[in-house]
Structures are given as C-alpha cells and as structure tokens.
C-alpha positions as CSV (number, residue, x, y, z in Angstrom):
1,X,141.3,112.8,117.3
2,X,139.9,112.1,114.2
3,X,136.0,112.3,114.0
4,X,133.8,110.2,111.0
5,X,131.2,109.0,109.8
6,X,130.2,105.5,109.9
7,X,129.2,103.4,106.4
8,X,128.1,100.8,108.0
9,X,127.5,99.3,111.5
10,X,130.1,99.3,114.3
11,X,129.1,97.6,116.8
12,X,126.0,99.2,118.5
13,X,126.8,102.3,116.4
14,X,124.1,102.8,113.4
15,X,125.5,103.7,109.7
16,X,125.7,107.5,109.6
17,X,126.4,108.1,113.0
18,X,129.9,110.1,114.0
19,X,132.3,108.9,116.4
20,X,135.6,110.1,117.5
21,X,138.4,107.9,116.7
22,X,142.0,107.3,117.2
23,X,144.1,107.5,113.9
24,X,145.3,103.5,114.5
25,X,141.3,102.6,114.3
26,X,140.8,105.2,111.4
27,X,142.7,103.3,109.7
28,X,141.6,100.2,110.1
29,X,138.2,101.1,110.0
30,X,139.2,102.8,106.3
31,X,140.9,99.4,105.2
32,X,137.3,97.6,106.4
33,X,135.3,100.0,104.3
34,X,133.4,101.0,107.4
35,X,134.2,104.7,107.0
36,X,131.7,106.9,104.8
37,X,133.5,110.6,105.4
38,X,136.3,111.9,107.7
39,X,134.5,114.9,109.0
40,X,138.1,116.4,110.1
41,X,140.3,116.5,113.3
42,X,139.4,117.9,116.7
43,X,142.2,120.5,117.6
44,X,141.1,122.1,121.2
45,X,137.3,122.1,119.9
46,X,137.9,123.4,116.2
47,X,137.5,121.0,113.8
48,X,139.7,121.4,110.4
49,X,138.7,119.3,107.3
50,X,140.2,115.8,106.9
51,X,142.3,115.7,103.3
52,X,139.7,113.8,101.2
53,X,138.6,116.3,98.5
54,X,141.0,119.1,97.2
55,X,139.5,122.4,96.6
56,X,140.1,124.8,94.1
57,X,140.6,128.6,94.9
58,X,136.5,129.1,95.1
59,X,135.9,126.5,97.8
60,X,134.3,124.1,95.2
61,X,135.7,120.5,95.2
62,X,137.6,119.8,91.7
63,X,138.4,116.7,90.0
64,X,141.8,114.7,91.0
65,X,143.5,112.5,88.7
66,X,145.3,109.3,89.5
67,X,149.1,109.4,89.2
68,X,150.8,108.2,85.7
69,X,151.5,104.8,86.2
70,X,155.5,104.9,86.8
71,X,157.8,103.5,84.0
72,X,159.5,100.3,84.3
73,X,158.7,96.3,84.0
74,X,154.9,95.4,83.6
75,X,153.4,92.5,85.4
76,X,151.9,89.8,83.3
C-alpha cells in the first residue's frame, strides 16, 4: 500500500501527517490536491520510493523536462 503525506486536511487527519493508502484513494486524493509527497510503497515492511523525482547516477534529484508537444492540428 502506498504511504503519503497529507497537504492538507483529511478528515481528522492534520496536513503533514502520513497515512497508508489504497492506490484507488491515492489517486483520488492526488486529483484533489490533498497529497504533499508519496513517501513510497510498503512491500513486507521495506518501503521503496514512489516515482516522483528521477535521480541522476549520484543520488541527487535532476531536472525533468515536459514532453514536446506532439505534431498535428492546434486548438484555437
């Protein structure tokens, strides 16, 4: 199960706090804006890192750019 932290209140839970959550309610709770940092997933007690930062080969987080916008008709 996933495990985050809250931006704002859930609830009784307090912004900042960590909970454990399905992945259904992660995302909804992503799509509310109520989710500050995926902290990772619990496998059997170890926790791995959720995929929100990419790393480079020193552990530091590096910069990711948004996608080219794909070719084709523009919207006016």
């Amino acid at each position: 199960m996933p495990r985050i932290k809250l931006a704002n209140w859930h609830g009784d839970r307090a912004p900042g706090e960590e909970i454990e959550v399905d992945a259904a309610n992660l995302k909804g709770l992503q799509r509310d804006g109520m989710v500050a940092e995926v902290l990772g997933y619990d496998n059997g007690g170890v926790l791995e890192p959720g995929a929100t930062v990419a790393t480079n080969d020193t552990g530091e987080p590096e910069a990711v750019e948004p996608a080219p916008p794909t070719e084709g008709r523009r919207k006016r």
